[in-house]
C-alpha positions in Angstrom: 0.0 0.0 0.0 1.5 3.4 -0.7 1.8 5.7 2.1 1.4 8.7 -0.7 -1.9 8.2 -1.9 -3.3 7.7 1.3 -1.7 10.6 2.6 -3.4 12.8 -0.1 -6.8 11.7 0.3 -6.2 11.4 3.9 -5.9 15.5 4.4 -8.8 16.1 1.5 -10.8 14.1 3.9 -9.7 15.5 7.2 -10.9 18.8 5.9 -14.2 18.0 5.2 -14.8 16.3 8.5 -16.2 17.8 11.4 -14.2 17.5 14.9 -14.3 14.3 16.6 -12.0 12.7 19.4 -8.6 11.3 18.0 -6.1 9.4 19.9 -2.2 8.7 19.8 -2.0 12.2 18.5 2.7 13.1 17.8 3.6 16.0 19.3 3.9 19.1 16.8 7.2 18.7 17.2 8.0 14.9 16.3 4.9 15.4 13.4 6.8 18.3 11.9 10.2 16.8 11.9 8.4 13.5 10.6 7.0 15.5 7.9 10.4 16.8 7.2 11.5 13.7 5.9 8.4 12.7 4.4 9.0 15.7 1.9 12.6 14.0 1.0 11.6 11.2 0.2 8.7 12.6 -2.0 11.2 14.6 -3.7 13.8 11.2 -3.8 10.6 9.1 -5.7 9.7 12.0 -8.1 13.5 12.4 -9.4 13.1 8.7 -9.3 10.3 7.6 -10.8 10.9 9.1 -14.2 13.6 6.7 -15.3 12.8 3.6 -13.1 8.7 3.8 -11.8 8.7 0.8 -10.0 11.8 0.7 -8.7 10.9 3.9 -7.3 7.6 3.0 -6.3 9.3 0.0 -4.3 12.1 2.4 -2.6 9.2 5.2 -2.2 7.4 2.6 0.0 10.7 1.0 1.8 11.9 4.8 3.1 8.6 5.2 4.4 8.5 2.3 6.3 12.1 3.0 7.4 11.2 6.8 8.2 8.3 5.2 10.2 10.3 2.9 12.2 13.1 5.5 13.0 10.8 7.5 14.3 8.9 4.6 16.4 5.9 5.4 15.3 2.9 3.5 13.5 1.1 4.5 10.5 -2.3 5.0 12.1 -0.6 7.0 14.8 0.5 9.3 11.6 -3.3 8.8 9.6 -4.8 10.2 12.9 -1.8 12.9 13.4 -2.6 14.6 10.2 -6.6 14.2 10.6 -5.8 16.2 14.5 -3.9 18.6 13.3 -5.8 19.4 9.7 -9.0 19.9 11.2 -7.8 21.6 14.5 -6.8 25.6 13.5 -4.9 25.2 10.8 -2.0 23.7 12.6 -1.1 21.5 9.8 -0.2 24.2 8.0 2.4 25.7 10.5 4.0 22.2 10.6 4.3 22.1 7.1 5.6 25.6 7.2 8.3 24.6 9.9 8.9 21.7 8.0 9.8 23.8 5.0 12.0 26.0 6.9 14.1 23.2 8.6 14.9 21.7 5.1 15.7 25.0 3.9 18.5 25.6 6.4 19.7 22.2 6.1 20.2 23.3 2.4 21.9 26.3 3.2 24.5 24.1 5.6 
């Protein structure tokens, strides 16, 4: 199953639905940094996938898992993460913002 797809359709979702009680919910901090790397590995597939698609596919879905794992968490844990902080003011946005940020001064070091 790839993470991707689900991911997309996951925050459509989330921001139609109305508020609702959500548990295991990462820290802003641990969700922004995981969406950090999330965002490489997007950008590793799509510079990927043009030559090779299913090799990329297949190493799009192994550094997910492995980014999953590093971080110890599950992938429901993440599902319901993004749902929290999509419907609950805009604070996806700010992680994705911070996200941004970090990977930008990475860049610049």
């Amino acid at each position: 199953m790839i993470y991707r797809t689900l991911l997309f359709s996951l925050v459509i979702t989330s921001c139609l639905a109305e508020k609702e009680e959500i548990h295991n919910i990462i820290s802003t901090h641990e969700f922004t940094n995981l969406v950090k790397e999330i965002h490489l590995i997007e950008a590793k597939y799509e510079s990927t996938k043009f030559n090779r698609e299913l090799e990329a596919m297949a190493i799009l879905q192994n550094d997910y898992d492995v980014t999953f794992e590093s971080f110890g968490i599950k992938y429901d844990d993440f599902k319901n993460s993004l749902k929290y902080y999509s419907i609950n003011n805009d604070q996806l946005e700010v992680i994705y913002s911070n996200a941004l940020d970090e990977l930008k001064k990475e860049k610049l070091e």
